[in-house]
C-alpha positions as CSV (number, residue, x, y, z in Angstrom):
1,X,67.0,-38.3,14.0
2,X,67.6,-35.2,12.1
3,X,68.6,-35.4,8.5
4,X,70.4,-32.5,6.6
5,X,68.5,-30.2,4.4
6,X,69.9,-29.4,1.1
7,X,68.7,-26.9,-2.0
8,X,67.6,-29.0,-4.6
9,X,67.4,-27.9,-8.4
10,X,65.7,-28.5,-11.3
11,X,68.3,-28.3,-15.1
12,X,69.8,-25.1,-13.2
13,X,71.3,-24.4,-10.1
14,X,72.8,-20.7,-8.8
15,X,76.5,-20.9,-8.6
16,X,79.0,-18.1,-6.7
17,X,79.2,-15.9,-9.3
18,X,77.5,-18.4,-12.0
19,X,75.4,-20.9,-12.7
20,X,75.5,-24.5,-13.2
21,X,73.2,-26.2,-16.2
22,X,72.4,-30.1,-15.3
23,X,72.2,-31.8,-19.0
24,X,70.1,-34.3,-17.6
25,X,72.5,-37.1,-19.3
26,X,73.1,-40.4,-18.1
27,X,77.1,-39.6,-17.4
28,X,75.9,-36.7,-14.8
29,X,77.4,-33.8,-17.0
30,X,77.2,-30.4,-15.3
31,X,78.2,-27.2,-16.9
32,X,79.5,-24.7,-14.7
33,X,79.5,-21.2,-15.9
34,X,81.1,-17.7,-14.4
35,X,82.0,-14.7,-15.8
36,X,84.5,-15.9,-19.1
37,X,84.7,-19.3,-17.6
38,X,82.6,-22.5,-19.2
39,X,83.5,-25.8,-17.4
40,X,82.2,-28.9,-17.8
41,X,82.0,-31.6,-15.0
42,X,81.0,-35.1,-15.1
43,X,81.3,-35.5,-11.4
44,X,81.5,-34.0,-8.1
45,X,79.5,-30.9,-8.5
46,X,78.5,-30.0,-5.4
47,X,74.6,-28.8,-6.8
48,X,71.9,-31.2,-6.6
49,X,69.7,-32.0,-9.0
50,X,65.5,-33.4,-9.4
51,X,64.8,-35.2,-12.3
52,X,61.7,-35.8,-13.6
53,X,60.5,-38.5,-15.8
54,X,59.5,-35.8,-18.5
55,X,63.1,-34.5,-17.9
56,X,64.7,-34.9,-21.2
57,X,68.7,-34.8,-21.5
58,X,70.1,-31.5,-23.5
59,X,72.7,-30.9,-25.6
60,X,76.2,-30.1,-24.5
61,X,76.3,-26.8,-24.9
62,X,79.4,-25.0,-27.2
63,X,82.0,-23.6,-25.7
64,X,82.4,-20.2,-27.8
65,X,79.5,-19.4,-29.4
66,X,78.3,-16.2,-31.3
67,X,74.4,-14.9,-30.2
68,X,74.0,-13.8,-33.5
69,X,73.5,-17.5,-35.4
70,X,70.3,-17.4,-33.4
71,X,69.1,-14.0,-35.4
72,X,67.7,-16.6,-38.6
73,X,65.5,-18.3,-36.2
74,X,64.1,-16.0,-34.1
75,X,61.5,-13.7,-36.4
76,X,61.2,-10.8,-34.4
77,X,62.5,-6.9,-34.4
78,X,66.1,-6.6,-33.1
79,X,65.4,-5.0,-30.2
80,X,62.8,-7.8,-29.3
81,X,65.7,-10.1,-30.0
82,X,67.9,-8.5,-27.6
83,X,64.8,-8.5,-24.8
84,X,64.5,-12.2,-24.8
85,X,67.9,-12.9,-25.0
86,X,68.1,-10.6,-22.1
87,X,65.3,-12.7,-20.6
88,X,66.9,-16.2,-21.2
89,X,70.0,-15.1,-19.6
90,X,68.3,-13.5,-16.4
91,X,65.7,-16.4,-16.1
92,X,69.0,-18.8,-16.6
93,X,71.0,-16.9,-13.8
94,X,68.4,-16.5,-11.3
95,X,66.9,-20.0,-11.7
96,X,63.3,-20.9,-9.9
97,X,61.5,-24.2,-9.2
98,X,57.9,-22.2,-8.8
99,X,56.9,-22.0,-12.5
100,X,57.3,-25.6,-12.9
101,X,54.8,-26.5,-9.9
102,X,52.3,-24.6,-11.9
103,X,52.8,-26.5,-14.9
104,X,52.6,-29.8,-12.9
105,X,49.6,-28.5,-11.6
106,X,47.6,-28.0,-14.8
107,X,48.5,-31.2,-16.2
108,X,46.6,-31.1,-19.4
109,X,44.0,-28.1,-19.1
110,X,42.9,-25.2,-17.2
111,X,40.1,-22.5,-17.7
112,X,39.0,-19.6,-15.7
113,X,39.0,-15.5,-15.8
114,X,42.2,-13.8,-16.8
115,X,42.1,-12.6,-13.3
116,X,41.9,-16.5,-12.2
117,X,45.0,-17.3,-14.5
118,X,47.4,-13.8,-13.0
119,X,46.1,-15.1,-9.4
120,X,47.7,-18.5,-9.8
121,X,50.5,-17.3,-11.3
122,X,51.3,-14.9,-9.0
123,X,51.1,-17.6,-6.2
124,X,54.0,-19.5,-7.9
125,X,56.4,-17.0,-9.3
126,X,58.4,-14.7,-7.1
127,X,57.7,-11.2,-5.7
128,X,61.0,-10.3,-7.9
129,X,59.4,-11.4,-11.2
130,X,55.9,-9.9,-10.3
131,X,57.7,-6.2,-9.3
132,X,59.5,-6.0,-12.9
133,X,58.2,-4.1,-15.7
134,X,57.5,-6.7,-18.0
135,X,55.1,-8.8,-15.8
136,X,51.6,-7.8,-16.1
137,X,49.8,-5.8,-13.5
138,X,46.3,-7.0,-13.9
139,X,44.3,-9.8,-16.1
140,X,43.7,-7.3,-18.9
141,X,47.6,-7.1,-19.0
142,X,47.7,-10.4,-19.0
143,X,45.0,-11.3,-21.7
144,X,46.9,-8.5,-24.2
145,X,50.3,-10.7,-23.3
146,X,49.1,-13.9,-23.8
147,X,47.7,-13.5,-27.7
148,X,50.6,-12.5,-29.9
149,X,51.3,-15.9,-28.2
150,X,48.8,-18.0,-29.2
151,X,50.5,-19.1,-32.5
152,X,54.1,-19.2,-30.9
153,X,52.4,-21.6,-28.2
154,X,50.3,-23.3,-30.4
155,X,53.3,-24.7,-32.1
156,X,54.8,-26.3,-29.4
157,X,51.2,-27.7,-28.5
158,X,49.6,-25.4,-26.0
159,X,46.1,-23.9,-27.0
160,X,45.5,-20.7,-25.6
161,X,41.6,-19.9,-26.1
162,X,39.6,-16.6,-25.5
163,X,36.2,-17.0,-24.5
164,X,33.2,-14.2,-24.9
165,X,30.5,-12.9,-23.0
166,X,29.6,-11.7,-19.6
167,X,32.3,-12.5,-18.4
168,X,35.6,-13.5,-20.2
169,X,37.1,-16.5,-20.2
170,X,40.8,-18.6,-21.0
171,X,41.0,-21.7,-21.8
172,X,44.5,-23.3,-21.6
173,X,44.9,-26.8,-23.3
174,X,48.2,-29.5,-23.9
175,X,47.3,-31.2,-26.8
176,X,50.4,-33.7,-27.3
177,X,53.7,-33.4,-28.0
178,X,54.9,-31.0,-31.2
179,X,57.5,-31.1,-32.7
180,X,58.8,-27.9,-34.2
């Protein structure tokens, strides 16, 4: 007996033209949006949806909104502003499960070489992501990414940790939930 294979999605799903933002809500709410169009649907989308537990319902998102309230809270130069905004909205139209499987996958800790760390990441995230410019090349790439992160990360309760020596070292830690 042969069952029917579906796409399944974790908070967002590709749409025609769009996406489509699970809330993770007990009512089912789905957020479809297109070019100039937000809709809200609290049933029959025809996107499926994962779950889990540490899944966390969001808030409904407004309706007409203004990027610039978000200037007072995010202490960086304008033009790194407009970069991650960029990013948010590419990473939120172009949606990917692979990211998350790494996370699963550390649980609470992981150490190795830079080189270790850009290996395992590379096996999760797309050959898209890896070709763009902002995706590091090689582990020293990476190692000169990850520490104007350290405090950002640190916050929300990941310890990024440099080791010494012969041969260098990170140390990646969860150390609870933060709260910021």
């Amino acid at each position: 007996m042969a069952g029917i294979a579906a796409d399944v999605w974790q908070r967002v799903a590709p749409r025609q033209g769009g996406i489509v933002i699970d809330l993770g809500d007990d009512s089912h709410t789905h957020v479809h949006i297109t070019a100039g169009k937000v809709e809200v649907i609290s049933h029959g989308c025809d996107s499926l949806f994962y779950r889990p537990a540490i899944s966390q319902p969001i808030v409904m998102p407004a309706t007409v909104g203004n990027l610039k309230l978000l200037d007072k809270y995010l202490n960086m130069h304008p033009t790194h502003r407009m970069l991650l905004i960029a990013w948010i909205s590419y990473t939120l139209a172009h949606p990917k499960t692979d990211m998350l499987e790494f996370a699963e996958a550390m649980h609470s800790e992981w150490a190795g070489t830079p080189a270790d760390l850009l290996a395992e990441l590379n096996a999760v995230v797309n050959i898209g992501t890896q070709r763009t410019r902002e995706w590091p090349s090689n582990a020293i790439a990476l190692s000169k990414r990850l520490i104007p992160l350290q405090s950002s990360l640190l916050s929300q309760g990941i310890r990024i940790e440099f080791g010494r020596g012969k041969q260098r070292t990170i140390s990646i830690k969860k150390e609870g939930e933060r709260h910021a």
